[in-house]
C-alpha positions in Angstrom: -71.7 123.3 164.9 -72.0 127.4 166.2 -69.0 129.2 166.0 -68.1 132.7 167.0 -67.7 135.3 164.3 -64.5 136.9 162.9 -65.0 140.3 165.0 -66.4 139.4 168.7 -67.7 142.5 170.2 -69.3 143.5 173.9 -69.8 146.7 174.8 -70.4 147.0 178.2 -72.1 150.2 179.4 -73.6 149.0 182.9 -72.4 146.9 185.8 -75.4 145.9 188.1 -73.6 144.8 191.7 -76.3 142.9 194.0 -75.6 143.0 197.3 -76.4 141.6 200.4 -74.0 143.5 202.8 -72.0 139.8 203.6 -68.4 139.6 203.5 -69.2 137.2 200.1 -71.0 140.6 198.8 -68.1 142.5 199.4 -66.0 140.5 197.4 -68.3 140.5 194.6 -68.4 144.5 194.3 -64.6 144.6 194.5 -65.3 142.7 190.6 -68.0 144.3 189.9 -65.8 147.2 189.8 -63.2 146.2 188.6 -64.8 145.4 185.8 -66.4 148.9 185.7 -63.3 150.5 185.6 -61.7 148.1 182.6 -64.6 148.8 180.3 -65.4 152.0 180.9 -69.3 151.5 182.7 -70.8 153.1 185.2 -72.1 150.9 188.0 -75.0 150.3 190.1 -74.8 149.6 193.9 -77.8 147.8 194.5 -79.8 146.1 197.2 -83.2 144.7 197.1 -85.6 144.6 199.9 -89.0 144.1 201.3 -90.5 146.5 203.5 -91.3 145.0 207.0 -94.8 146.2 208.4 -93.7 148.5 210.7 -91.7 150.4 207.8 -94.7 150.6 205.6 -97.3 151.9 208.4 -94.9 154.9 209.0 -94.2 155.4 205.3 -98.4 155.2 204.4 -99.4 157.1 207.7 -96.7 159.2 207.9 -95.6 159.7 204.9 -92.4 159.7 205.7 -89.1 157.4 205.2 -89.0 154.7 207.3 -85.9 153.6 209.2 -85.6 150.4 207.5 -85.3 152.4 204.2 -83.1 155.3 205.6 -81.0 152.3 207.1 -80.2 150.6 203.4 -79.7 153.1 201.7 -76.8 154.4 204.2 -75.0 151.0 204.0 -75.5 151.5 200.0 -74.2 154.6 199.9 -71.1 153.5 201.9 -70.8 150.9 199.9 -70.8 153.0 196.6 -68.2 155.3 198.1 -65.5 152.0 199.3 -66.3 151.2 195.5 -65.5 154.5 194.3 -62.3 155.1 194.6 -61.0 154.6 190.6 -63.1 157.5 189.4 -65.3 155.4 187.6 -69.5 156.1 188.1 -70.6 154.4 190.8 -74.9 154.8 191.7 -76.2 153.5 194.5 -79.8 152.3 193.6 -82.2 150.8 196.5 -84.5 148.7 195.1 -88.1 147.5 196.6 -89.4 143.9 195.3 -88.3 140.4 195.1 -84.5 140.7 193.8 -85.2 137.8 191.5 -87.7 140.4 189.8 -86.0 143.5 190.4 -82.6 142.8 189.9 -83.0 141.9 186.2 -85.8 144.3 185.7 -83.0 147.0 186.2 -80.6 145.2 183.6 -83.3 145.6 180.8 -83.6 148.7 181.7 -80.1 149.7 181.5 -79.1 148.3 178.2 -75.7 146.4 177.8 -75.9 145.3 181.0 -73.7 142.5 183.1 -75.2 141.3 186.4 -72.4 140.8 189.5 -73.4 138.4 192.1 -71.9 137.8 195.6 -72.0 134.3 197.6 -72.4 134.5 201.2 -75.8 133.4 202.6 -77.3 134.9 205.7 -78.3 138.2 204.1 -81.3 140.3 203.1 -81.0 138.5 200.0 -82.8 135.7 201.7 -80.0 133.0 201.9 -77.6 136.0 200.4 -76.6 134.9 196.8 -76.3 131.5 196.8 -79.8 129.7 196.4 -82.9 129.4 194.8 -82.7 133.6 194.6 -79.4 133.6 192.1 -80.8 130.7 190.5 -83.7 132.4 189.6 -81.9 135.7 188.6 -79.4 133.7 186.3 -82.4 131.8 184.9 -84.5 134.5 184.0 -82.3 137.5 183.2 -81.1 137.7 179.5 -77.6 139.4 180.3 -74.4 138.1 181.1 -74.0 137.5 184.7 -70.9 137.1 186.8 -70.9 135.1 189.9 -67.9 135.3 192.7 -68.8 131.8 195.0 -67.6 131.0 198.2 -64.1 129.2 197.3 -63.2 132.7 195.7 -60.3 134.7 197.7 -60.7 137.6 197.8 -59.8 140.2 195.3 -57.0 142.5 196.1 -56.1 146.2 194.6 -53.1 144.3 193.1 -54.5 141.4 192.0 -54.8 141.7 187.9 -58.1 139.8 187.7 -57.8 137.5 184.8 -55.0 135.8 183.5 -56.7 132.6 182.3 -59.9 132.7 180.9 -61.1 128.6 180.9 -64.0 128.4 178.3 -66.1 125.3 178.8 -68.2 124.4 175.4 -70.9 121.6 174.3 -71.0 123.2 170.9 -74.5 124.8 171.2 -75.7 127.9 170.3 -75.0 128.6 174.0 -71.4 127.6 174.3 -71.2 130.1 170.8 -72.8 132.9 172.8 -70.6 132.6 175.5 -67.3 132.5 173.4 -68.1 136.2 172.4 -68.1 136.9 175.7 -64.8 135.0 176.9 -62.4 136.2 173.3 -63.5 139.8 174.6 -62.4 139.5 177.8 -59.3 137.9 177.0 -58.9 141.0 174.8 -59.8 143.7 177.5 -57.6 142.3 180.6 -54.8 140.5 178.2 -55.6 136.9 179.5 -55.1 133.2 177.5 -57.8 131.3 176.8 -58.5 127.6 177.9 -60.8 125.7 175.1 -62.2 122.6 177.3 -64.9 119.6 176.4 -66.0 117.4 178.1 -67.3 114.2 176.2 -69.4 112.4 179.2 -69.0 108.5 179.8 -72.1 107.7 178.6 -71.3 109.7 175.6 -69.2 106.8 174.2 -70.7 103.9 172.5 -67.4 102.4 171.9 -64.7 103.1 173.9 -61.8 101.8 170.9 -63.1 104.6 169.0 -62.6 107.7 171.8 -58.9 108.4 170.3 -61.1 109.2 166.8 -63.6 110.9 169.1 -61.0 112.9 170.7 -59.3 114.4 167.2 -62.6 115.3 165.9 -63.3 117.3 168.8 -60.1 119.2 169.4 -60.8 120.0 165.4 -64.3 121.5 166.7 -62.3 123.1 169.9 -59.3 125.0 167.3 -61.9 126.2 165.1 -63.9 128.1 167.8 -61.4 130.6 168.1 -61.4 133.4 165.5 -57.9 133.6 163.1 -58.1 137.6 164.7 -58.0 136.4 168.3 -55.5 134.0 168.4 -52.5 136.2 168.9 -53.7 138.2 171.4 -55.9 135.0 173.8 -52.7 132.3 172.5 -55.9 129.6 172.7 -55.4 126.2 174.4 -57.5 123.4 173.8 -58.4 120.5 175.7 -60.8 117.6 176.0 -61.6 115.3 178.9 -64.1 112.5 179.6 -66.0 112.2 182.9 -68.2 114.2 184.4 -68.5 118.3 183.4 -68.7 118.9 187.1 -65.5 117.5 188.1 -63.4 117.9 184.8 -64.1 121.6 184.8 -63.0 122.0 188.7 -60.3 120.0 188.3 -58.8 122.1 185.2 -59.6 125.3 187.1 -57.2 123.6 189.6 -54.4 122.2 187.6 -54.3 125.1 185.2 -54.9 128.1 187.7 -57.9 129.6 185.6 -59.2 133.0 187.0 -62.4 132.9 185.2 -64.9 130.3 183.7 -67.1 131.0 181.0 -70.0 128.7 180.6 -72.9 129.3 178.3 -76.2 127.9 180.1 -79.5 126.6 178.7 -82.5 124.9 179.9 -81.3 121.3 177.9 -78.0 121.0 178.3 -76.1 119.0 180.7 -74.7 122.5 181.8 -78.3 123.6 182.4 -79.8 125.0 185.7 -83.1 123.7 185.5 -82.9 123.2 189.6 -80.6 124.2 192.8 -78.5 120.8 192.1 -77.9 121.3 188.6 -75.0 121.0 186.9 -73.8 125.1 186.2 -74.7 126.1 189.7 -73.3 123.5 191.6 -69.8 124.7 189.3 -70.4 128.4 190.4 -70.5 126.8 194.5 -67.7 124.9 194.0 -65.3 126.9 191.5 -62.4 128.4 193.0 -62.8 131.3 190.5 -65.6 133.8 189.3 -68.0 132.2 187.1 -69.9 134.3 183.9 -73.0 132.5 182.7 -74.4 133.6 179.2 -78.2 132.5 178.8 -78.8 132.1 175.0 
């Protein structure tokens, strides 16, 4: 089965923050920058829109700005400067399309990207971030994206952002990709990592053999952590049987994770292949930011 390599590495040069103005927005950019700040990227304020027919006459007949466009990018530039304040590079960037298009359009084209998504429906982003919008920007973009759902409270100055990092593994390629991603953050903000399986009911043939089941997996589980990480994450491993949905939630509970790492793919029981699939229906109900890695 995929395991990580001896020397994980992410380096993280752009933080793409989609917003929708909502107080579930707001919360979002306050990680978005935080995580600017801790690796050193610049980030990009950004808000997608459609221009409404009035807008569009005045800009073609007159060419002039509209003040639906004028309108945005004031609110982005506000929001760039109450994101601003720890010196890091913060560029608001308006942008005019579909944000399921647009929004990982401008991740390819800022390499080393990471994608920040707030919750709260209602906004410009049709139903804000959570629907069939941040489905489709988590299914189609090929960066790492970071999702702050409703249950999350909010994120103070003085909150040190991640203290437990819970990694949530089917041993695919996927879950491999994503442990990069969760032994470097545990490295950048000095967090422990949580190692957690879930074998699912229907999993077991025989449930006299699920102790035998059990060892061979916390084998797999040990072994995904490199030797050079282990001082620094002090790695945890675990494995439960039920379903992924509620054993995940309920060790984010129990264990007070800040963060869950999943890696996603279109065949795994983790998957997203629609709105009530298993990895977003964890991101709505997770009390913590979620980061997705799409293999």
């Amino acid at each position: 089965m995929p395991v990580i390599g001896d020397k994980p590495e992410l380096h993280l040069e752009t933080v793409i923050y989609a917003t929708d103005f909502s107080p579930g927005s707001m919360n979002a950019g306050l990680y978005a920058a935080r995580m600017a700040a801790y690796f050193s990227a610049k980030l990009l304020v950004t808000h997608a829109f459609t221009l409404t027919q009035a807008a569009m006459e005045v800009e073609i007949g007159d060419r002039r700005l509209g003040q639906q466009r004028k309108d945005l990018t004031h609110l982005l530039s506000k929001e760039a400067a109450r994101l601003g304040a720890n010196s890091i590079e913060v560029i608001p960037t308006l942008l005019e399309g579909d944000p399921e298009d647009v929004i990982p359009d401008l991740a390819d084209r800022h390499e080393r990207s990471m994608i920040v998504l707030g919750t709260h429906g209602g906004g410009r982003l049709e139903r804000g971030i959570i629907g069939s919008v941040a489905e489709k920007i988590l299914r189609s973009t090929r960066w790492p994206a970071l999702t702050v759902g409703p249950k999350v409270q909010p994120l103070s100055s003085q909150t040190f952002p991640f203290e437990r990092i819970l990694f949530a593994t089917d041993f695919t390629v996927a879950a491999a990709n994503a442990a990069i991603y969760a032994v470097t953050f545990a490295e950048v903000f000095g967090a422990k990592i949580d190692v957690l399986n879930v074998i699912q009911d229907d999993a077991i043939e025989h449930p006299d053999r699920l102790s035998e089941l059990q060892t061979r997996f916390f084998s797999a589980l040990d072994a995904l952590v490199p030797q050079c990480a282990r001082e620094f994450c002090d790695p945890r491993t675990f494995v439960a049987v039920g379903k992924a949905h509620d054993k995940i939630l309920e060790h984010i509970r129990e264990q007070s994770i800040d963060l869950l790492v999943l890696g996603i793919r279109k065949t795994s029981h983790l998957s997203m292949e629609m709105r009530t699939s298993g990895a977003f229906r964890i991101i709505v109900d997770a009390s913590c930011p979620v980061l997705t890695i799409r293999s």
